[in-house]
gemmi code that builds the backbone of each chain (N, CA, C; Angstrom):
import gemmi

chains = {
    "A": [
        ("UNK", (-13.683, -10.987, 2.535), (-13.402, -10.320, 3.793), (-11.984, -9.754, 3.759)),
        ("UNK", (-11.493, -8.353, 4.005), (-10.677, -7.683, 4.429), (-9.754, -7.061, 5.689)),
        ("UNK", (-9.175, -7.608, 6.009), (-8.853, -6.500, 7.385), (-7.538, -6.271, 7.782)),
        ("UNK", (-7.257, -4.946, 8.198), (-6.208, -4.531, 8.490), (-5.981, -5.161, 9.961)),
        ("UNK", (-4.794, -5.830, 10.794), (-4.959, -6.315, 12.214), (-3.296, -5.720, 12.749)),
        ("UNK", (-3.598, -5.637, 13.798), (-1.924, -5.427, 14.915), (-1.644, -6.849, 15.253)),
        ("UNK", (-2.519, -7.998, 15.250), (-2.237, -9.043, 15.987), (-1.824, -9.712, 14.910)),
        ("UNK", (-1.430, -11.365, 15.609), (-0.526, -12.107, 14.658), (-1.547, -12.870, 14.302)),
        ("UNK", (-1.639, -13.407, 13.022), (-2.345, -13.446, 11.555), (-2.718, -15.149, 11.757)),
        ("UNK", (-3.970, -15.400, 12.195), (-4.368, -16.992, 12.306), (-4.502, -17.682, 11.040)),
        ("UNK", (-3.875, -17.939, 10.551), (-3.995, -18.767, 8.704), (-4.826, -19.858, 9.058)),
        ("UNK", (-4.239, -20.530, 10.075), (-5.092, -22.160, 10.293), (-6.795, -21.712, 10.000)),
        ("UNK", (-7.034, -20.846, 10.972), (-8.146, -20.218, 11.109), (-9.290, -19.911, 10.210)),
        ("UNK", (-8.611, -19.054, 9.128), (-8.804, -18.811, 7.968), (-9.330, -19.725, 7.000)),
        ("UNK", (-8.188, -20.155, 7.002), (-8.231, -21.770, 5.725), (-9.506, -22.135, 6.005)),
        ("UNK", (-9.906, -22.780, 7.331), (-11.014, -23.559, 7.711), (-12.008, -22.763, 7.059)),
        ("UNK", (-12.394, -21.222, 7.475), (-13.575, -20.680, 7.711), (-13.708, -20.165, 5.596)),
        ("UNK", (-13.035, -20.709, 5.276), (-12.580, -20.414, 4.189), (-12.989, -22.204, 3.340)),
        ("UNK", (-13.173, -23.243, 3.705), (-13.894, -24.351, 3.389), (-14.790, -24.869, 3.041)),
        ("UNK", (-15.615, -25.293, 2.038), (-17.071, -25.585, 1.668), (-16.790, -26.682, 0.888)),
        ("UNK", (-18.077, -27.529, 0.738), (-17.564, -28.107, 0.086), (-17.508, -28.119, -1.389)),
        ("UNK", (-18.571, -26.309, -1.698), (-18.548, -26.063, -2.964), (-17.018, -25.662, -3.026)),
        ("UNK", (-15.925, -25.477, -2.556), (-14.899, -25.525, -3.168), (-13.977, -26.740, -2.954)),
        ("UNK", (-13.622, -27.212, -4.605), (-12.257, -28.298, -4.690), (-11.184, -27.395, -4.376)),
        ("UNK", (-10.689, -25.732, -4.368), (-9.632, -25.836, -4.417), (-9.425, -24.714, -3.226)),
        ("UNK", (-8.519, -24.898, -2.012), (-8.665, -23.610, -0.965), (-6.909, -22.862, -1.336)),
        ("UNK", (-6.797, -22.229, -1.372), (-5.367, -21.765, -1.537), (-4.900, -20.649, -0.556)),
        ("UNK", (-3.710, -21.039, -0.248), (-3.283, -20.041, 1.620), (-2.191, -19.540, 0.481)),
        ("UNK", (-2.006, -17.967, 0.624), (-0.885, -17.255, 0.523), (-0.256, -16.486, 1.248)),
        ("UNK", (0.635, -17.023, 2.060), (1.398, -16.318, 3.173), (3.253, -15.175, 2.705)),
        ("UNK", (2.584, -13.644, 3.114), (4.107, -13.183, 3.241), (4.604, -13.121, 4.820)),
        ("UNK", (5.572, -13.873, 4.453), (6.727, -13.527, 5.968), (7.546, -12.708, 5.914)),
        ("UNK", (7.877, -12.337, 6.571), (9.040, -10.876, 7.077), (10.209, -12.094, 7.193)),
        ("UNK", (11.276, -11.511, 6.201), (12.350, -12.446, 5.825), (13.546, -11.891, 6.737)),
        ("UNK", (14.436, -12.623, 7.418), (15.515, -12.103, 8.219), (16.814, -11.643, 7.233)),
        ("UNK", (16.942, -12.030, 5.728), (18.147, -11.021, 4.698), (17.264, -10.697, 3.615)),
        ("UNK", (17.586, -9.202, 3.591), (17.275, -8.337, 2.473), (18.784, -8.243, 1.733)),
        ("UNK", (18.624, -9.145, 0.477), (20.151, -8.257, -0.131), (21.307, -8.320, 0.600)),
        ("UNK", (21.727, -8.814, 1.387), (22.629, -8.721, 2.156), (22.742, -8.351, 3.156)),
        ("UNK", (21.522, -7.831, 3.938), (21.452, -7.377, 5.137), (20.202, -7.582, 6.054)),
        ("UNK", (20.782, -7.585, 7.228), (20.393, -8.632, 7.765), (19.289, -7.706, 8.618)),
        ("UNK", (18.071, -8.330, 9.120), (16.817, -7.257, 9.649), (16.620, -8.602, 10.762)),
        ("UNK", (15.727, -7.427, 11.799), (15.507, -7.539, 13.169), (14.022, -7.629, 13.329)),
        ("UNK", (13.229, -6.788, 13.044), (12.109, -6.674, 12.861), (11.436, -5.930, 11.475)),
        ("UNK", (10.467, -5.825, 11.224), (9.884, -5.240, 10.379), (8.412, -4.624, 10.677)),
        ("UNK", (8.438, -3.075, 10.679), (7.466, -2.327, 11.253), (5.892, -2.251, 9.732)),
        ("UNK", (5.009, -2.223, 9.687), (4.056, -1.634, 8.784), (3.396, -0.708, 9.261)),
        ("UNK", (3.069, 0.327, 8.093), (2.131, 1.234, 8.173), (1.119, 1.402, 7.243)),
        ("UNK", (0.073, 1.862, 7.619), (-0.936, 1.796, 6.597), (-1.650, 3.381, 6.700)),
        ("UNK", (-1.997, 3.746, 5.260), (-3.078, 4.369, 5.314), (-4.640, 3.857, 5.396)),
        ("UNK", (-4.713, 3.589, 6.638), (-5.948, 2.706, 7.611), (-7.119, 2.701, 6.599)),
        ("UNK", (-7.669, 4.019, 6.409), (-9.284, 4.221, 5.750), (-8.720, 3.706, 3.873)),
        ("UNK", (-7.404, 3.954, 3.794), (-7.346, 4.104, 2.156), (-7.110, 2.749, 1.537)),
        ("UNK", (-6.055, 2.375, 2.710), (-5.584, 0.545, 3.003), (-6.839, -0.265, 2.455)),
        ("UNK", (-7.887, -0.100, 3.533), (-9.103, -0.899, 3.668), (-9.739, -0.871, 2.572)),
        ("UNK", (-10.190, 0.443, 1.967), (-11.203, 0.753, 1.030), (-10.336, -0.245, -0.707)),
        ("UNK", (-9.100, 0.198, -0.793), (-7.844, -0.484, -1.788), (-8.272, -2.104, -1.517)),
        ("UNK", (-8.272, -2.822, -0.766), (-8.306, -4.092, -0.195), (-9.900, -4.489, -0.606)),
        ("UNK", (-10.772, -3.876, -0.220), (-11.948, -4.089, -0.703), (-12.193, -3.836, -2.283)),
        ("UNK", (-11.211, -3.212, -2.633), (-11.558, -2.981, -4.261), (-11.377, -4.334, -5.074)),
        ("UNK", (-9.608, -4.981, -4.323), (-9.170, -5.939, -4.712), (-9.884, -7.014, -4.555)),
        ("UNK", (-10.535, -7.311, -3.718), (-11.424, -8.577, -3.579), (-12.819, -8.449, -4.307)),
        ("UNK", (-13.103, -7.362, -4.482), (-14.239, -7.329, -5.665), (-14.168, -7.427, -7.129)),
        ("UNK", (-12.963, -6.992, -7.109), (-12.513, -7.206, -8.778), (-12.095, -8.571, -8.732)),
        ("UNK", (-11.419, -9.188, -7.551), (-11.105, -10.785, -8.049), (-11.932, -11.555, -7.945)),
        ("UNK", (-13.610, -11.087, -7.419), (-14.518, -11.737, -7.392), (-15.389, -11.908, -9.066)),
        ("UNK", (-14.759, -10.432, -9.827), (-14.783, -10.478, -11.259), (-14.661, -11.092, -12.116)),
        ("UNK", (-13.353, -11.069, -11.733), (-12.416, -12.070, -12.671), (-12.170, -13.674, -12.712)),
        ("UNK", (-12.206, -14.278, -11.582), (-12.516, -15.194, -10.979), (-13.685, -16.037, -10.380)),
        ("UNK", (-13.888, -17.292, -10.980), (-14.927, -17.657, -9.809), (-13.988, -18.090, -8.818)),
        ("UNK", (-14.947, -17.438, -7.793), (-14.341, -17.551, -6.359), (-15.500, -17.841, -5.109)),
        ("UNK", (-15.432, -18.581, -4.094), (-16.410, -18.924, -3.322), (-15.928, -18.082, -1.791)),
        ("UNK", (-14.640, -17.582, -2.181), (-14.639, -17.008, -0.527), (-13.218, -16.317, -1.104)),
        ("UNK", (-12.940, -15.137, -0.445), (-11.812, -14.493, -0.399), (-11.555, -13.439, 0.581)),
        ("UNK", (-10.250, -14.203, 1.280), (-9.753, -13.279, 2.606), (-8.636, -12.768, 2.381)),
        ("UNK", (-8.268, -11.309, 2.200), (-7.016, -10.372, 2.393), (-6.662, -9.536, 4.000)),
        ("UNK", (-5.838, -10.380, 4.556), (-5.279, -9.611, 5.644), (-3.727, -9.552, 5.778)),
        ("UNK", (-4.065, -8.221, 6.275), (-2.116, -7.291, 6.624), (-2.220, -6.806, 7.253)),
        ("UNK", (-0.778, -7.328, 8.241), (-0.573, -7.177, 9.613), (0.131, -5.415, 9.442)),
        ("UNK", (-0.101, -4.526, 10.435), (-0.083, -3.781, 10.740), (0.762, -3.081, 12.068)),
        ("UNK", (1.997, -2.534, 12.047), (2.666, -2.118, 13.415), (3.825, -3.460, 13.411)),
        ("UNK", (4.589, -3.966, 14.123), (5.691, -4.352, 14.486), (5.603, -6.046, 14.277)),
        ("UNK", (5.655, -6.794, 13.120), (5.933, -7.743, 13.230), (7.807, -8.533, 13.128)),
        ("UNK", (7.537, -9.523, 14.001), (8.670, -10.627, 13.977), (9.134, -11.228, 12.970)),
        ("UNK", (10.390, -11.539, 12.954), (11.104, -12.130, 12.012), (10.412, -13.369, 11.662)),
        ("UNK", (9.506, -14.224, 10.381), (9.427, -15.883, 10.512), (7.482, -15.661, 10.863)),
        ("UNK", (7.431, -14.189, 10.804), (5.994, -14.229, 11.062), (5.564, -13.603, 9.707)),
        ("UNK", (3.411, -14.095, 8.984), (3.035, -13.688, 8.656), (3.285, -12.282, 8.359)),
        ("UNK", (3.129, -10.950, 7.312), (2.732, -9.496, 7.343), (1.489, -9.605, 6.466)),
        ("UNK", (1.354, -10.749, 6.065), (-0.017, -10.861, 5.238), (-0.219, -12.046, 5.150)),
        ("UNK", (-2.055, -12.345, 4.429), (-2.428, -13.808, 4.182), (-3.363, -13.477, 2.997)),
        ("UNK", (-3.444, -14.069, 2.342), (-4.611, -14.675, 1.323), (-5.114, -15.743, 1.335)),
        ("UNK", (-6.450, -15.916, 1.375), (-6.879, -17.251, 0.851), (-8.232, -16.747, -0.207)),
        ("UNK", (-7.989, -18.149, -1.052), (-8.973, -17.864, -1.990), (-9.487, -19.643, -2.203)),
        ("UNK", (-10.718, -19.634, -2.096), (-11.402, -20.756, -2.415), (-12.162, -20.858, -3.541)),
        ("UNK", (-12.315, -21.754, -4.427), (-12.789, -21.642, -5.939), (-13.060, -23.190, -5.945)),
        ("UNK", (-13.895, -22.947, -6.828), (-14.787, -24.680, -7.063), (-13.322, -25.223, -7.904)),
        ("UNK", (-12.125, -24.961, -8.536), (-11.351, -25.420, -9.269), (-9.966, -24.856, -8.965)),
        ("UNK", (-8.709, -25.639, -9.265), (-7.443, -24.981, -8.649), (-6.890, -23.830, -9.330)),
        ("UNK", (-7.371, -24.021, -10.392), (-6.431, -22.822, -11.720), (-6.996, -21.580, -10.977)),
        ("UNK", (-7.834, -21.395, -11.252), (-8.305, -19.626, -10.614), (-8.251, -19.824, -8.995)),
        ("UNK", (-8.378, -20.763, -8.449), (-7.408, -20.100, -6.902), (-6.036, -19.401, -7.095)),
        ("UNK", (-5.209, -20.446, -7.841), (-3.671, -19.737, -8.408), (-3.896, -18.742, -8.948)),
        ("UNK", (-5.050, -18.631, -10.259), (-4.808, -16.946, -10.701), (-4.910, -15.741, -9.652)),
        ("UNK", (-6.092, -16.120, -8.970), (-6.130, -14.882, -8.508), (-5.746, -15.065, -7.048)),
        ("UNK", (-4.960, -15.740, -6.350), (-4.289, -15.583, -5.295), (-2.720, -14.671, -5.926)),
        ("UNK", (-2.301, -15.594, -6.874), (-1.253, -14.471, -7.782), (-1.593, -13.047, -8.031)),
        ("UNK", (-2.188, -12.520, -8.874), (-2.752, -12.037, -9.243), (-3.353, -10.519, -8.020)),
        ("UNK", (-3.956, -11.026, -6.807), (-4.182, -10.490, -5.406), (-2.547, -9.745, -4.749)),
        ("UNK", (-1.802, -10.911, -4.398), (-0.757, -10.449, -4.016), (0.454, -9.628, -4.800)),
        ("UNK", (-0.037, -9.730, -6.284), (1.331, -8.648, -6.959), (0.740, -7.243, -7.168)),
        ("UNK", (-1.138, -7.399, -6.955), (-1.487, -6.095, -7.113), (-1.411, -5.695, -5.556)),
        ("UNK", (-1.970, -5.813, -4.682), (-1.509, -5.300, -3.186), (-0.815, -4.995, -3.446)),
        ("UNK", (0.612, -5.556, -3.887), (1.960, -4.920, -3.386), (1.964, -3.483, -4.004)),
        ("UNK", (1.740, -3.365, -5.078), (1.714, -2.184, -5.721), (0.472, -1.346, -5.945)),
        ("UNK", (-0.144, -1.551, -5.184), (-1.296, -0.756, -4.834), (-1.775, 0.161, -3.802)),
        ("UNK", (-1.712, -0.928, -2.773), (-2.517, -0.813, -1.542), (-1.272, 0.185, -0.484)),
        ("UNK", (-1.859, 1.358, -0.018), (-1.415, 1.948, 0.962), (-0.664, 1.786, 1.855)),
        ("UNK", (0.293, 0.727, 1.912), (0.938, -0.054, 3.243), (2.550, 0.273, 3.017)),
        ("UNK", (3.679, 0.755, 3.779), (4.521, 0.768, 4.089), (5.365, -0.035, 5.006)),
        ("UNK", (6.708, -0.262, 4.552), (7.307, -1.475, 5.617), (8.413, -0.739, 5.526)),
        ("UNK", (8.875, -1.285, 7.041), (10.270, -0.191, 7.498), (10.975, -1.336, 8.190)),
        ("UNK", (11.935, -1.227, 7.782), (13.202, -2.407, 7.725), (13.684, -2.041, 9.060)),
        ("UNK", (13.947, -2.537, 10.251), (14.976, -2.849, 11.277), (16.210, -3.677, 11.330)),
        ("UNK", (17.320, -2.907, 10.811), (18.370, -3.710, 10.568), (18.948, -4.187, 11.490)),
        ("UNK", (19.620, -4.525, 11.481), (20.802, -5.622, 12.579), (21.630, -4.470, 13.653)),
        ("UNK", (22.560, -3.656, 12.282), (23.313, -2.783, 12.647), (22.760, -1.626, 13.738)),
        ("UNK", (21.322, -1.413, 13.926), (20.656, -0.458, 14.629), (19.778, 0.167, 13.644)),
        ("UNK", (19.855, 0.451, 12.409), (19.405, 1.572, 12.070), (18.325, 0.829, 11.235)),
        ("UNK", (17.354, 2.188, 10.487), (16.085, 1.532, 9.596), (15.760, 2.515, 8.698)),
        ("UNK", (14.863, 1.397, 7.790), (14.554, 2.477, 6.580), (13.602, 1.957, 6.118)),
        ("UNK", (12.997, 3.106, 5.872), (11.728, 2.841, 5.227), (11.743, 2.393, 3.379)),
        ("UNK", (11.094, 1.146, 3.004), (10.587, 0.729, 1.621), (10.349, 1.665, 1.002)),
        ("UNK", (10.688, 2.147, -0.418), (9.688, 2.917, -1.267), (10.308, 2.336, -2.369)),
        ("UNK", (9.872, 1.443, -3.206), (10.457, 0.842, -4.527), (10.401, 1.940, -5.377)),
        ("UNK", (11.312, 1.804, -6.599), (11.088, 2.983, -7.449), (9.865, 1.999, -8.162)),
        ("UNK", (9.020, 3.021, -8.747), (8.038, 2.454, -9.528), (8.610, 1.648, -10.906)),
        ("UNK", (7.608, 0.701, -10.976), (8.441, -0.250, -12.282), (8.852, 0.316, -13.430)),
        ("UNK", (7.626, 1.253, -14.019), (7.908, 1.521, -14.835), (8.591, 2.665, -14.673)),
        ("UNK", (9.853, 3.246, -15.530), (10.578, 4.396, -15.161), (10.323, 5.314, -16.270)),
        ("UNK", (10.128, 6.512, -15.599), (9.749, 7.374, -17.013), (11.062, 8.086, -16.992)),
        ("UNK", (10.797, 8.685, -18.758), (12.054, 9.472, -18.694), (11.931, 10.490, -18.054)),
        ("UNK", (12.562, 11.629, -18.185), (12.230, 13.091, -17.313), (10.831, 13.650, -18.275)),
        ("UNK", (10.908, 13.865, -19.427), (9.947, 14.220, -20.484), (8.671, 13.675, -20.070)),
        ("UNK", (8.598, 12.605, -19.665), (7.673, 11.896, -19.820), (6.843, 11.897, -18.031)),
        ("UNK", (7.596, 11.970, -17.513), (7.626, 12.042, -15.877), (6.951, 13.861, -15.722)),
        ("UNK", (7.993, 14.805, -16.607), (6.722, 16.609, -16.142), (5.725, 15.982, -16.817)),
        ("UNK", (5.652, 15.388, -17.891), (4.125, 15.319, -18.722), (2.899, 14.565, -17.576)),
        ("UNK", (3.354, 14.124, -16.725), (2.911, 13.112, -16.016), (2.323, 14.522, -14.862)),
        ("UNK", (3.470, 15.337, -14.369), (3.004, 15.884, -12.837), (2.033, 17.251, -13.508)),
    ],
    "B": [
        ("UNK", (-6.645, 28.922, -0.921), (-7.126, 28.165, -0.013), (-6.033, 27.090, 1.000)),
        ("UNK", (-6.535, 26.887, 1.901), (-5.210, 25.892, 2.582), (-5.594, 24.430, 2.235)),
        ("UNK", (-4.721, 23.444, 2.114), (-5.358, 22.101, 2.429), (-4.065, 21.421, 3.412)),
        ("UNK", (-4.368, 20.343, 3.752), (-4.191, 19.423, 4.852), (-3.528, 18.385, 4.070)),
        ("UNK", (-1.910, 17.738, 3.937), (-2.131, 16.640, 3.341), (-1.232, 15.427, 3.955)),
        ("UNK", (-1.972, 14.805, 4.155), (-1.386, 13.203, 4.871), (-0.090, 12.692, 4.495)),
        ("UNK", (0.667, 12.699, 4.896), (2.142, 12.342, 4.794), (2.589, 11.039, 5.413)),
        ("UNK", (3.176, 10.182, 4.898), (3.239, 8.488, 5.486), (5.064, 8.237, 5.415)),
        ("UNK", (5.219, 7.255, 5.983), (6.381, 6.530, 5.785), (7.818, 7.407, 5.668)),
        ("UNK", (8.452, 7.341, 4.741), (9.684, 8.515, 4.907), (9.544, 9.668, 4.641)),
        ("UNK", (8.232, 10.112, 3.799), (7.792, 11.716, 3.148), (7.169, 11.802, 5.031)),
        ("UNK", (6.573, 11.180, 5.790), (6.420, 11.239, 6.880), (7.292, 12.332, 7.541)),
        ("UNK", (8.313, 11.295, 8.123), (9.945, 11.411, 8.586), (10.859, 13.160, 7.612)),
        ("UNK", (10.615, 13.046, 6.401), (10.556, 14.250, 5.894), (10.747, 15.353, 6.326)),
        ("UNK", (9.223, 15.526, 6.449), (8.942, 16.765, 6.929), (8.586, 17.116, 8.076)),
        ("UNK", (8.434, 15.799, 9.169), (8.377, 15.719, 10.674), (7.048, 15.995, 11.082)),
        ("UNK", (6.438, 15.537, 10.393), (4.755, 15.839, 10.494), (3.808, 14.919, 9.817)),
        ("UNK", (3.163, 14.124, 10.199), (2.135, 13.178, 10.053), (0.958, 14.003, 8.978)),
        ("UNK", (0.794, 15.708, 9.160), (-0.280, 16.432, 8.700), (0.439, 17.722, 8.041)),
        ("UNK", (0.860, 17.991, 6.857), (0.973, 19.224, 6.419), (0.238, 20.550, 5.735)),
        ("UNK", (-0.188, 21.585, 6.094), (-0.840, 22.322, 5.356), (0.012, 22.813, 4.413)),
        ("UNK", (-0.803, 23.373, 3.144), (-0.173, 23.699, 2.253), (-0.783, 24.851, 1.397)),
        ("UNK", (-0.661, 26.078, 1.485), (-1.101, 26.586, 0.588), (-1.249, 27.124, -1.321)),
        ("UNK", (-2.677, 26.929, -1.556), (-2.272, 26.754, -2.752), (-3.647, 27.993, -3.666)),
        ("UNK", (-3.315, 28.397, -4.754), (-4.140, 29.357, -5.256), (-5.243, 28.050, -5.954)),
        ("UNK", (-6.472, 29.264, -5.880), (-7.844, 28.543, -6.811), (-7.744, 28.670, -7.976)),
        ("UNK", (-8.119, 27.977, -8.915), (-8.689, 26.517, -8.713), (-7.001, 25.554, -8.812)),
        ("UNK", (-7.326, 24.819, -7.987), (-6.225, 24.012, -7.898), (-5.648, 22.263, -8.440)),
        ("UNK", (-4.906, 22.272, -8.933), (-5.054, 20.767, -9.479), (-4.242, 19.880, -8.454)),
        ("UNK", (-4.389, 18.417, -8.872), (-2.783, 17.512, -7.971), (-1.698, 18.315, -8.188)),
        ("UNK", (-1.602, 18.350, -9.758), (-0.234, 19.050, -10.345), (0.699, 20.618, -9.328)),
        ("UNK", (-0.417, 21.148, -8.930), (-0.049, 22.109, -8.590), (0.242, 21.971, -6.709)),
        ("UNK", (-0.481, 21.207, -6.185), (0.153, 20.667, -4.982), (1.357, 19.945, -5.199)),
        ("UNK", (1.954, 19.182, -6.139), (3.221, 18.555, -6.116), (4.117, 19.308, -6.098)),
        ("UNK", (3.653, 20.697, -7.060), (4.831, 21.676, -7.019), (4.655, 22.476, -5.859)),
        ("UNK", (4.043, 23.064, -5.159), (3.802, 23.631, -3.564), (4.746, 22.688, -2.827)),
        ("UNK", (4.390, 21.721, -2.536), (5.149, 20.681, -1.781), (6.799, 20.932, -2.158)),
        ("UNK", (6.769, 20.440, -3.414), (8.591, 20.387, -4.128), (9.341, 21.815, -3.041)),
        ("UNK", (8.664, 23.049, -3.256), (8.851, 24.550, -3.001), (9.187, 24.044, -1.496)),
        ("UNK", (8.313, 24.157, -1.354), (8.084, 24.047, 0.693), (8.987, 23.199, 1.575)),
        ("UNK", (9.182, 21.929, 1.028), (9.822, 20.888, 1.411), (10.805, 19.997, 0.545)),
        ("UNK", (12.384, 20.615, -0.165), (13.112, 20.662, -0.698), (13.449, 18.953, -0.691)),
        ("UNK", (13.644, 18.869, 1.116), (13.976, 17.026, 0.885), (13.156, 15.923, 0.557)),
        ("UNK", (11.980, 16.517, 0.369), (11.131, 15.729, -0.318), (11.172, 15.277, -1.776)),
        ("UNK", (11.976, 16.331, -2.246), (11.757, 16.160, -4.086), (11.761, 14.827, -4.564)),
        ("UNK", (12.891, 13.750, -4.174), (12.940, 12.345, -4.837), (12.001, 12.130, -4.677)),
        ("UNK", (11.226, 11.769, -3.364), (9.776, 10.909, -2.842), (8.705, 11.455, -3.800)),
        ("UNK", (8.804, 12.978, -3.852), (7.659, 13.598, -4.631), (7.413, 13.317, -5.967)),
        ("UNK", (8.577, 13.221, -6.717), (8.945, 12.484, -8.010), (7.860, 11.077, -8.154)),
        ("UNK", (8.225, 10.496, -7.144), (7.834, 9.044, -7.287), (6.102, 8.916, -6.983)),
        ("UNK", (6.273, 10.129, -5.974), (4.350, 9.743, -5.339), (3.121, 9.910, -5.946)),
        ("UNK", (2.415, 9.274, -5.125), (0.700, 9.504, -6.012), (0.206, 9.990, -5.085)),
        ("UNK", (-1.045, 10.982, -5.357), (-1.735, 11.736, -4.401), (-3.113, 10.841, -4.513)),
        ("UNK", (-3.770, 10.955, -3.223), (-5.492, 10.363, -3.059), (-5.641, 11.431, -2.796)),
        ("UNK", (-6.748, 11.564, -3.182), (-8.373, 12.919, -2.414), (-9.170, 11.783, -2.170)),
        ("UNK", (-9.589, 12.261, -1.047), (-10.446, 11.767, -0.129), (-10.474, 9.593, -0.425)),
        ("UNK", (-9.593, 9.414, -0.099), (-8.625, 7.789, 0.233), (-9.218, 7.040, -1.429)),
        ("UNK", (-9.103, 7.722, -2.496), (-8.774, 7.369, -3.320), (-8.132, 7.976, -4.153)),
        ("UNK", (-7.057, 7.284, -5.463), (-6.316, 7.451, -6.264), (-6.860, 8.678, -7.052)),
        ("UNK", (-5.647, 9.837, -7.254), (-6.115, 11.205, -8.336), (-4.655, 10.917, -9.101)),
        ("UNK", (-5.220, 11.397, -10.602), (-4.720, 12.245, -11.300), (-3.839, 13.259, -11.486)),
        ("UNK", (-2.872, 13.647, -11.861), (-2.120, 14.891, -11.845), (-2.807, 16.201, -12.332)),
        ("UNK", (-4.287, 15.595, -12.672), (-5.009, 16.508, -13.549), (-5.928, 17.052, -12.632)),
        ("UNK", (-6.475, 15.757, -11.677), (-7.536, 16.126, -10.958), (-7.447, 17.681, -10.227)),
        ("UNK", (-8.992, 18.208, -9.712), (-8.791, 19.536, -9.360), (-8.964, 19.227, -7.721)),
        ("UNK", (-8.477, 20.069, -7.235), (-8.166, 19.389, -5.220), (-9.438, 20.327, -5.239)),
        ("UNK", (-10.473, 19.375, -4.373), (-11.862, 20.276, -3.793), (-10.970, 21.167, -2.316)),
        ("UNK", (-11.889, 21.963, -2.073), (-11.622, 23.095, -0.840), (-11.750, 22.422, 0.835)),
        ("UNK", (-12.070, 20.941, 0.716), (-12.560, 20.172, 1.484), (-12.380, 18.766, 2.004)),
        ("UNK", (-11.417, 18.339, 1.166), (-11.275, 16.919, 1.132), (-10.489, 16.612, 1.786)),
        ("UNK", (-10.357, 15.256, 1.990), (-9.071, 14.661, 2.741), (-7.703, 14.129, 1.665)),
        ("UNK", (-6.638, 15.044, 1.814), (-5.973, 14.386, 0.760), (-5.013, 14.278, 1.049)),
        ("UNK", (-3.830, 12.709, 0.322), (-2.444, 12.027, 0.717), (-1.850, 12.221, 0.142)),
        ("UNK", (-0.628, 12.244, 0.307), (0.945, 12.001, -0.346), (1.064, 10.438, 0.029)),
        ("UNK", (0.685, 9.656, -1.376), (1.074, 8.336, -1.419), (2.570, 7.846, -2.280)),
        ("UNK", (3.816, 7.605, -0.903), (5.236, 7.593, -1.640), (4.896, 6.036, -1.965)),
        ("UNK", (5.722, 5.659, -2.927), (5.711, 3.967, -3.973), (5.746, 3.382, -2.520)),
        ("UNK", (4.471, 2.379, -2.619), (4.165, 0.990, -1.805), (4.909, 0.334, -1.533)),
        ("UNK", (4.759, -0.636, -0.651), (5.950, -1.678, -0.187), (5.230, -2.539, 0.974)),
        ("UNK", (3.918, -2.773, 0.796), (3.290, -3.350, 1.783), (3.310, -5.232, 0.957)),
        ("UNK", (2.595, -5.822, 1.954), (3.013, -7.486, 1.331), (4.104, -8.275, 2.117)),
    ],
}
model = gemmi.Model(1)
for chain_id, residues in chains.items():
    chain = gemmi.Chain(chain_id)
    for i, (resn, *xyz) in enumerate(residues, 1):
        res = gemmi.Residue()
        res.name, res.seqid = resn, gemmi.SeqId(i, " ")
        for name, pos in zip(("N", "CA", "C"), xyz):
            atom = gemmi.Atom()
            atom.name, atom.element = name, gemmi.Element(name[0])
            atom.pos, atom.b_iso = gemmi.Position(*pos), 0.0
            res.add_atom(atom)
        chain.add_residue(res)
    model.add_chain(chain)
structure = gemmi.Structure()
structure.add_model(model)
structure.setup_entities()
């Protein structure tokens, strides 16, 4: 199960509905919106999503970790619009008859989202002002390699 | 032909428009919308550097050819999580 939400993110909730007793192992992966980036200090933190592209990305991910993984249940949700400092912006859970592949692919879930999935976060700093996330991509091409690319 | 392309986050803020048209000659690739864009919208260039385009809310190619019809994004580097 997938879903993009505005509201604040029930983990307890989850976990449970996320329980069987075909699984030994349930695993919660929570991101919080951290109050220092680097040295500076944030107020809130806004998300945006490309809604239809978000969703469809999110559903890809839980089918491929249904691949790779045995898995008995898997929930990806990201919060969406204006969350609080100390709150959820996302959750995972993954339930698996065994603990190792909950860890793989709860890992595994959350480093590809990040670099995947359609979602933007816009920093509310202290000072007043904000900015929007755009990591440079990991890998850096040279210029040569970057026209060969466009 | 014209197309329509979805603009998010600071390429958003950019160009002050959630929806940009863009015109571009047939047959058309990604490649050749990145450079339309670069032309059109100068403060975009870093973001454009970095972005990936979807047709119709999935991932293209620099190769891919833009249909006359689709729904297509300017996806600047992620940061969701």
């Amino acid at each position: 199960m997938i879903q993009l939400t505005t509201k604040r993110i029930d983990s307890e909730t989850l976990v449970q509905q996320a329980q069987s007793p075909a699984s030994g192992a349930v695993l919660l992966f929570l991101g919080v919106t951290r109050q220092h980036t680097a040295g500076r200090e944030t107020t809130e933190l806004r998300y945006e999503a490309y809604h239809e592209m978000a969703e469809r990305e999110l559903e890809l991910l839980e089918t491929e970790a249904r691949q790779r993984w045995q898995i008995d249940e898997c929930f990806i949700v990201h919060r969406v619009g204006k969350v609080p400092l100390g709150e959820a912006s996302v959750a995972i859970v993954v339930a698996s008859p065994h603990r190792r592949a909950a860890f793989a692919a709860g890992e595994w879930l959350i480093d590809t989202l990040k670099s995947r999935v359609p979602i933007w976060k816009e920093e509310h700093w202290a000072d007043g002002s904000s900015s929007w996330i755009h990591p440079e991509p990991a890998k850096k091409l040279s210029p040569d390699a970057a026209a060969a690319n466009q | 032909m014209k197309v329509k392309v979805k603009m998010f986050a600071a390429a958003r803020e950019a160009v002050g428009a959630a929806e940009v048209i863009v015109e571009l000659a047939e047959p058309a690739r990604v490649s050749d919308l990145r450079s339309a864009l670069e032309v059109e919208y100068p403060q975009l260039a870093i973001l454009l550097s970095q972005a990936l385009f979807a047709i119709d809310a999935e991932y293209a190619d620099a190769s891919t050819p833009i249909p006359a019809t689709a729904e297509i994004a300017c996806i600047p580097p992620v940061s969701g999580g």
